[in-house]
C-alpha positions as CSV (number, residue, x, y, z in Angstrom):
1,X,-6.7,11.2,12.1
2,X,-5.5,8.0,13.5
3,X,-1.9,7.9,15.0
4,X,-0.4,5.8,13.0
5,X,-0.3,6.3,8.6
6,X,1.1,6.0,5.8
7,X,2.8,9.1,4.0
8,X,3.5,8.1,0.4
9,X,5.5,11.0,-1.8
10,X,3.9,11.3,-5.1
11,X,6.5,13.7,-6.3
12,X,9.0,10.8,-5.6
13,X,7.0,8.0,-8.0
14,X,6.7,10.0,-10.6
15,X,10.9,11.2,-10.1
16,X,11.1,7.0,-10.5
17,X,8.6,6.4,-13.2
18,X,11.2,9.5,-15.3
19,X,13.9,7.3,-14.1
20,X,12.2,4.3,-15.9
21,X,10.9,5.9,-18.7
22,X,14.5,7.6,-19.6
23,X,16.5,4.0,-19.7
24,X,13.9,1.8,-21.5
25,X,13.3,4.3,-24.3
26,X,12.0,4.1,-26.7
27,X,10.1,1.3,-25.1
28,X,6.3,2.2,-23.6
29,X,5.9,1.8,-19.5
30,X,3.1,0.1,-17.9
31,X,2.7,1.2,-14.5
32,X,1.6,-1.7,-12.0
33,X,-0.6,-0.6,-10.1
34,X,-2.4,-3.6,-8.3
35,X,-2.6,-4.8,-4.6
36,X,-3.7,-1.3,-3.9
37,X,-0.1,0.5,-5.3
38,X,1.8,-2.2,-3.7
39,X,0.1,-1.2,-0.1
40,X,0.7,2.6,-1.5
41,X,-2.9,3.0,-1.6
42,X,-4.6,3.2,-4.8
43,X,-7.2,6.0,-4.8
44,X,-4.2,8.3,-4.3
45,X,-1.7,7.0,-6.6
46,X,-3.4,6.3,-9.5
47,X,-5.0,10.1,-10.2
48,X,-1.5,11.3,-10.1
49,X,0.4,8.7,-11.9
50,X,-1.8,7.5,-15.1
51,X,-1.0,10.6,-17.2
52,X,2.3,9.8,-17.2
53,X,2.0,5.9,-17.7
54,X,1.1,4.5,-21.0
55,X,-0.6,1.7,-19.8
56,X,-2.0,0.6,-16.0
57,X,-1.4,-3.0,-15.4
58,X,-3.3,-4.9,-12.3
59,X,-4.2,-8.3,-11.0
60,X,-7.9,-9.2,-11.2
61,X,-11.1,-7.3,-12.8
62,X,-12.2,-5.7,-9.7
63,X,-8.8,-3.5,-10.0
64,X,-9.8,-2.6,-13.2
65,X,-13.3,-1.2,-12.8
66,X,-12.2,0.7,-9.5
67,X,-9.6,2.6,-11.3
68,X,-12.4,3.5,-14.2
69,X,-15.1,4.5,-11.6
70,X,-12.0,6.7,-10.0
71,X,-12.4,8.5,-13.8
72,X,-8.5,6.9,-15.0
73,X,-8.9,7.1,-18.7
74,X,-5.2,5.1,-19.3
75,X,-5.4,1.6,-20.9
76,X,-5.5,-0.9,-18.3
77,X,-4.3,-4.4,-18.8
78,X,-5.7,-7.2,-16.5
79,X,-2.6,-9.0,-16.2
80,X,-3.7,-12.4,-14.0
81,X,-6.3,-15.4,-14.6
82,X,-10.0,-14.2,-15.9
83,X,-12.9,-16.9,-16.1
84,X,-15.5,-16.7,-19.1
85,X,-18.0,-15.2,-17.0
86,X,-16.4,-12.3,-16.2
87,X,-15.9,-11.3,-19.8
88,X,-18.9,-8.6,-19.7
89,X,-16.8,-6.5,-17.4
90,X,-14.2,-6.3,-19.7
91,X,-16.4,-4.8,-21.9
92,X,-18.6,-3.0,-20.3
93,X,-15.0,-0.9,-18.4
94,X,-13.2,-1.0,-21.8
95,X,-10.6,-3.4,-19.4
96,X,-7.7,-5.3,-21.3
97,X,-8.1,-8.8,-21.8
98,X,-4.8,-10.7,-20.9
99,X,-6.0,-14.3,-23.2
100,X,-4.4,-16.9,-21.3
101,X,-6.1,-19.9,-22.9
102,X,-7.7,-20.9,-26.4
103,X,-10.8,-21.2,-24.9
104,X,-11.1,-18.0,-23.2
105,X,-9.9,-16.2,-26.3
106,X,-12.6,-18.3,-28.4
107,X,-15.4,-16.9,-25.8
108,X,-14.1,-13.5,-25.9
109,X,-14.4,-13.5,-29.4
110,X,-17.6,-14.8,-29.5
111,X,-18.9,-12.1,-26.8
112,X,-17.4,-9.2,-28.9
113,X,-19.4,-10.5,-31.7
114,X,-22.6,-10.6,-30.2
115,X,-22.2,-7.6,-28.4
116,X,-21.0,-5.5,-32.0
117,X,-17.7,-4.4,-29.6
118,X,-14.4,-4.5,-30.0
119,X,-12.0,-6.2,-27.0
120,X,-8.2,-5.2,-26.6
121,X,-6.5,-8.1,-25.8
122,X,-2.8,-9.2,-25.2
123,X,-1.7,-12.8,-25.3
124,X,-0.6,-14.5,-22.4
125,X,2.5,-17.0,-23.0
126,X,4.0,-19.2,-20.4
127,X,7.5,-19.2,-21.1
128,X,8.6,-21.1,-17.9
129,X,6.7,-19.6,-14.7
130,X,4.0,-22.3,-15.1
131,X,1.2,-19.8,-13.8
132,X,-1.2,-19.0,-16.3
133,X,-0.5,-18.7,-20.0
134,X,-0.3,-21.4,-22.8
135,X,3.3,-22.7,-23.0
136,X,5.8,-21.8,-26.1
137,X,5.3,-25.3,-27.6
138,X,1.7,-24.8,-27.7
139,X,1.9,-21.4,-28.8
140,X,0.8,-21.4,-32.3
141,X,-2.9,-22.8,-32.2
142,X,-3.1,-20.0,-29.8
143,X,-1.6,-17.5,-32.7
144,X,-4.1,-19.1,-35.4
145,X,-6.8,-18.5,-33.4
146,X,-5.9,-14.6,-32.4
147,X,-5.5,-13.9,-35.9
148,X,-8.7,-15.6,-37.0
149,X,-10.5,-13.3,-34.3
150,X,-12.2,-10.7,-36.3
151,X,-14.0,-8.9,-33.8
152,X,-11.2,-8.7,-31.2
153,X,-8.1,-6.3,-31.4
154,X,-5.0,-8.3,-30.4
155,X,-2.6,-5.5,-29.3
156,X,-0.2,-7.1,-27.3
157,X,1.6,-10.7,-26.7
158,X,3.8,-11.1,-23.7
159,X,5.3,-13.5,-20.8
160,X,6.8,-13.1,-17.2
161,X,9.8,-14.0,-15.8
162,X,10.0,-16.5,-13.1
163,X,13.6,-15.7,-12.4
164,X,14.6,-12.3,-13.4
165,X,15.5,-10.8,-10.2
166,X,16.2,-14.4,-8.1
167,X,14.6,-15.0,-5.1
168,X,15.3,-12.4,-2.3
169,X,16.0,-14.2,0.7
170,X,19.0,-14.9,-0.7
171,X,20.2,-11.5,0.5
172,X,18.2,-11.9,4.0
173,X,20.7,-10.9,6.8
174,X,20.3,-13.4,10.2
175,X,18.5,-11.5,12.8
176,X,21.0,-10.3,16.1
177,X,18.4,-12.2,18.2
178,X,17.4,-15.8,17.5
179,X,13.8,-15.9,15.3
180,X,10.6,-17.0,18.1
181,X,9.6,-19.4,15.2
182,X,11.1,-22.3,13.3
183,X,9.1,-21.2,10.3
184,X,11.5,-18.1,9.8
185,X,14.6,-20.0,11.5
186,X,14.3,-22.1,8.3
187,X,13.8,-19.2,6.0
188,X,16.9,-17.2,7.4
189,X,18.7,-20.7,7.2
190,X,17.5,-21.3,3.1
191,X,18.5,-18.0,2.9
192,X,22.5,-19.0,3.6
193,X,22.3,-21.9,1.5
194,X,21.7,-20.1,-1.6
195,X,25.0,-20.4,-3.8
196,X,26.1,-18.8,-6.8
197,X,25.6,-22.0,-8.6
198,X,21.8,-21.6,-7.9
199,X,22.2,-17.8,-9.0
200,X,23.9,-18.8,-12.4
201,X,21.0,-21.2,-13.3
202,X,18.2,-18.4,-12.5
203,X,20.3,-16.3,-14.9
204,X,19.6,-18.7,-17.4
205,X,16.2,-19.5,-16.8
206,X,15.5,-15.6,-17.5
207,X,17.6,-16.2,-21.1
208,X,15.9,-19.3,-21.2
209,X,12.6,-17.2,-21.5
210,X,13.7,-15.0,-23.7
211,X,14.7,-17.1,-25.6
212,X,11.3,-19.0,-26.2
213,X,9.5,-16.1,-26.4
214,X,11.7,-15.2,-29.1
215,X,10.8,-18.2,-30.9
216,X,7.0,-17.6,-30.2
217,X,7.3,-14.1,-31.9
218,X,9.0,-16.1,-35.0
219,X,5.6,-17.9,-35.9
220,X,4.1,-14.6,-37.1
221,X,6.8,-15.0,-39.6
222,X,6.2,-18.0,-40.5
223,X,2.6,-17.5,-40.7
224,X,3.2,-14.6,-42.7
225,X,1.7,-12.1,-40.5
226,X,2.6,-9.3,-38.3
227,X,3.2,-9.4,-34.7
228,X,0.7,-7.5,-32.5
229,X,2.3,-3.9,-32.0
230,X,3.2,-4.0,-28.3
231,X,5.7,-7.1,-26.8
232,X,6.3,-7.2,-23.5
233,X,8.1,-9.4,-21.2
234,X,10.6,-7.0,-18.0
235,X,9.3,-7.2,-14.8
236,X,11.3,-4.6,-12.5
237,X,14.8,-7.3,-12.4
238,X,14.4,-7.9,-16.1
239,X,14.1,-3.9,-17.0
240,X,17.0,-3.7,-14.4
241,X,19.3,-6.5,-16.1
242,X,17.7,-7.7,-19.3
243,X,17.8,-4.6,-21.7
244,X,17.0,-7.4,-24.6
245,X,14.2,-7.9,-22.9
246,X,12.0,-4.8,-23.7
247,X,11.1,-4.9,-26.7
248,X,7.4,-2.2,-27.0
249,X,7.1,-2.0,-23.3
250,X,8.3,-2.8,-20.1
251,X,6.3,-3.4,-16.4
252,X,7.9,-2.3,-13.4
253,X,6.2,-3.4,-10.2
254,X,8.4,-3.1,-7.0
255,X,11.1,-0.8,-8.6
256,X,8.4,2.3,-9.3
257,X,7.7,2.1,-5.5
258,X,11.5,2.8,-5.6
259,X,12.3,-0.9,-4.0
260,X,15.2,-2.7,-6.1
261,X,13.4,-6.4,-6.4
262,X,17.0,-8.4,-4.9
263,X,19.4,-7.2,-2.6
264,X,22.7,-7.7,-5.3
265,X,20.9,-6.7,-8.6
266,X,22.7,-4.4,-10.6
267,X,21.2,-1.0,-9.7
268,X,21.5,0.7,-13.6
269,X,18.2,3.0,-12.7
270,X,18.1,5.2,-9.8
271,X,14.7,5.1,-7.8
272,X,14.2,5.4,-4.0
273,X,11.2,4.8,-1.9
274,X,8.1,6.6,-1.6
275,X,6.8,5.3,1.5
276,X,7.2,6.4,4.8
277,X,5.2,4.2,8.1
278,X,4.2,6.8,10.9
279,X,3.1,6.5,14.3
280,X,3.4,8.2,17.8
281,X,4.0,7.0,21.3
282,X,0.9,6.7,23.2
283,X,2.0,5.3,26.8
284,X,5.5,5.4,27.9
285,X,6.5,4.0,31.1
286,X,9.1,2.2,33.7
287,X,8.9,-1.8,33.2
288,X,10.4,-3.8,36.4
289,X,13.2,-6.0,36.3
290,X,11.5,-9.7,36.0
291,X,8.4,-8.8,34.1
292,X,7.3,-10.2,31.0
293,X,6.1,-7.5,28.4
294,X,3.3,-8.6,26.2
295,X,1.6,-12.1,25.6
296,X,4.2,-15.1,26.4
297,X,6.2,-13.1,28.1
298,X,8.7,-13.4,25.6
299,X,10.9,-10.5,26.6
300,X,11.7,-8.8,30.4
301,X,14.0,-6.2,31.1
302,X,17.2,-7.2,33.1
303,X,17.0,-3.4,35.0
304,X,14.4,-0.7,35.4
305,X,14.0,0.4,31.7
306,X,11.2,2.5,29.7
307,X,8.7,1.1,27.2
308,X,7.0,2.6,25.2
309,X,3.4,1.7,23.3
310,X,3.0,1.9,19.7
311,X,-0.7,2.3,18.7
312,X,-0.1,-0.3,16.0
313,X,-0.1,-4.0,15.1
314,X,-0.3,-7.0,13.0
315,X,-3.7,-6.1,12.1
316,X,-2.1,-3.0,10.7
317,X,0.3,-5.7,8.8
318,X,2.9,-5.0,11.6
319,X,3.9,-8.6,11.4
320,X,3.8,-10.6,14.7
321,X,6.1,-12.7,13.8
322,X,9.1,-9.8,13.7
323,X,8.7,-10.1,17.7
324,X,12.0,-9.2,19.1
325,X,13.6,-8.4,16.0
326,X,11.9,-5.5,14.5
327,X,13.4,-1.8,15.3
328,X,12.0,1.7,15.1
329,X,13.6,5.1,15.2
330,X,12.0,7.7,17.6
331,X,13.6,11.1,17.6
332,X,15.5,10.0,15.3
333,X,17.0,7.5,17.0
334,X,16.8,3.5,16.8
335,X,15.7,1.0,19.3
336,X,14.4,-2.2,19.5
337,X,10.8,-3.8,19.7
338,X,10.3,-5.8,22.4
339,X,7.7,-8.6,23.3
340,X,4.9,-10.0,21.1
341,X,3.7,-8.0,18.6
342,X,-0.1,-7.7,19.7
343,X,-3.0,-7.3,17.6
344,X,-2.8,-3.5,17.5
345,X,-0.2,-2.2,19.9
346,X,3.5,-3.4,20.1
347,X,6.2,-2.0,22.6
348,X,9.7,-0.5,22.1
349,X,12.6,-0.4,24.6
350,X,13.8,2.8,24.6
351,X,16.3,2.5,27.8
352,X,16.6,5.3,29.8
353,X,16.0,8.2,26.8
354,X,12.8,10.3,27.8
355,X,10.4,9.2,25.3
356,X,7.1,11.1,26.3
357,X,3.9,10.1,24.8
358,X,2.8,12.1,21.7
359,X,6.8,11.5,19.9
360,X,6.9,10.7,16.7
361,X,7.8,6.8,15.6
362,X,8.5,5.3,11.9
363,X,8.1,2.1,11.5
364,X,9.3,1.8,8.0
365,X,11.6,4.8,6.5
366,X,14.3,6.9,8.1
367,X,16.8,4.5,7.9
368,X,14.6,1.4,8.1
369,X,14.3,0.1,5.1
370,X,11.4,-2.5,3.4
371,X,14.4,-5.1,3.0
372,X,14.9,-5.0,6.7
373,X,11.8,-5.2,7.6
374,X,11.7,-8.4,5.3
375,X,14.8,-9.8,7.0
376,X,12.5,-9.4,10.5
377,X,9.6,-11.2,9.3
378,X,11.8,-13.9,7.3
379,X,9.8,-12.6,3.4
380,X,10.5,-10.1,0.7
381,X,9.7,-6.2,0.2
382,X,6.7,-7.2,-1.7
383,X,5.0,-9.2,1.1
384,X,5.6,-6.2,3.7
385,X,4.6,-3.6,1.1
386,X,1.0,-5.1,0.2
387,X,0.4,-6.2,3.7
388,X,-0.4,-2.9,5.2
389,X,-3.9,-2.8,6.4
390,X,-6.4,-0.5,4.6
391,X,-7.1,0.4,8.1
392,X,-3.7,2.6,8.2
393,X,-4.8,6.2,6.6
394,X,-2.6,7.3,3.5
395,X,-1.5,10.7,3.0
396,X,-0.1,12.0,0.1
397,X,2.2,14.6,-0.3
């Protein structure tokens, strides 16, 4: 097997998805398992993890059917934008429709009808993230319509929150060495500006939402009819924070990878990463004082010192621009990357330790955590997570 991998604990997701479950209850949990398990790798999460979910959400169709040619029997929701033509799939995979437009409910309803089958199908409300979803005020020709649907089983209503867990740069930590770009200079520099005047109003953008939502729900009332059995509306900060918001169900993304969505969020469940990055040393040897180490020459030791390869790079989603910022622990012991991260090698400084070629090297885990790695490469845990080439192996343990 290649070098360098990904070991993801099983054991360690389902310990968070407990964690979850035990706070929100009685609420349902809808496991989020698209963009491959958040760079987890899919084919090996999802066997282990659906019989304890109550419902699978994902991001596009094509999620969908791979999880039910895997065998996963659990409801899946297809949470983002679908066009009409993609409708058969829906049926044909017994996939959750998320109905994100009048018109697409209308042609769903007219497809069940001519097929003789009956579509699940929750409806999307934008509530203030401006994405996809028909907005509050708009809300209840949507409503009419679901309820006029006769051949389509509208289980669930929902929204998402555009502010729950407020941007997480605004924890970012400036880098000990200046960034090599002024893309992530002005990241890291945004990051300082954000004040707690800015945090207050994403605070009340989340009650904000809630709030209209809230009121959507109140048409059924008005309309004399019940509201579908399962409202949902907590991402992982919301199911952190917002225990109003759970209502039937609740959709933790980042936080059942056991990543807390922002640095300063109130950490009321306990969940701890599953992932561990893995490599080995594969050439180790004496750089001269006065020579450049990678492309640019960006770095040069100021006295004989010993680098080290890594078999792994931004191919691998080893960012290139973390050059000269990003560390690594190697027997068990930190030290920092030097030079420009190549294509698929990058180099560590390791002094004048004897690192011999074959040692083992973590990238992420072990002390380095997805949020550092984020502070590196000037993004959020979500963005390093999902950017891990499907060209690293996952093992699961």
């Amino acid at each position: 097997m290649r070098p360098t991998y990904l070991e993801v604990n099983l054991s360690q997701l389902k310990q968070n998805l407990e964690n979850i479950r035990a706070k929100v209850a009685p609420a349902k949990v809808l496991v989020v398992l698209k963009a491959n398990a958040y760079g987890h790798g899919v084919d090996g999460v999802a066997p282990f993890i659906a019989p304890f979910a109550d419902y699978i959400g994902v991001a596009i169709v094509e999620e969908g059917i791979h999880l039910r040619k895997m065998g996963i029997a659990t409801p899946i929701l297809v949470m983002g934008g679908t066009l009409p033509g993609q409708l058969p799939d829906f049926f044909e995979y017994d996939l959750t429709l998320a109905a994100s437009s009048l018109d697409l409910l209308a042609a769903a309803e007219q497809l069940a009808e001519s097929t003789r089958k009956r579509l699940k199908t929750h409806l999307k409300i934008d509530t203030g993230m401006e994405r996809i979803g028909v907005r509050e005020y708009e809300a209840q020709a949507l409503i009419e319509k679901s309820l006029a649907c006769s051949h389509l089983e509208i289980e669930g209503i929902f929204t998402h929150f555009a502010n729950s867990e407020i941007m997480s740069l605004r924890g970012a930590i400036a880098p000990k060495q200046p960034p090599v770009n002024l893309e992530i200079a002005h990241l890291h520099w945004r990051a300082a500006q954000v004040s707690a005047e800015e945090r207050r109003l994403a605070t009340t953008s989340s009650a904000l939402q809630l709030e209209r939502f809230q009121e959507v729900l109140s048409i059924y009332e008005k309309l004399g009819a019940p509201h579908p059995p399962i409202r949902h509306t907590a991402n992982s900060g919301a199911t952190l924070s917002l225990p109003q918001s759970y209502y039937d169900m609740v959709r933790p993304g980042v936080m059942f990878y056991g990543v807390y969505p922002a640095r300063d969020i109130k950490r009321t469940i306990d969940v701890n990463p599953a992932l561990t990055w893995k490599s080995k040393v594969v050439y180790s040897k004496i750089t001269q004082p006065g020579r450049g180490v990678s492309y640019g020459s960006l770095w040069q030791a100021e006295a004989p010192t010993r680098i080290v390869t890594i078999p792994c790079g931004y191919a691998d989603g080893y960012f290139r621009r973390i050059t000269n910022q990003a560390q690594v622990v190697i027997n068990g012991k930190k030290y920092p990357q030097v030079g420009r991260v190549c294509m698929d090698q990058f180099m560590v400084n390791v002094g004048d330790d004897d690192v011999k070629v074959g040692d083992d090297v973590t990238l992420l885990g072990d002390g380095i955590t997805a949020e550092d790695f984020a502070d590196w490469a000037g993004t959020n845990e979500y963005e390093v997570m999902t950017n891990i080439s499907a060209r690293v192996p996952r093992v699961f343990v």
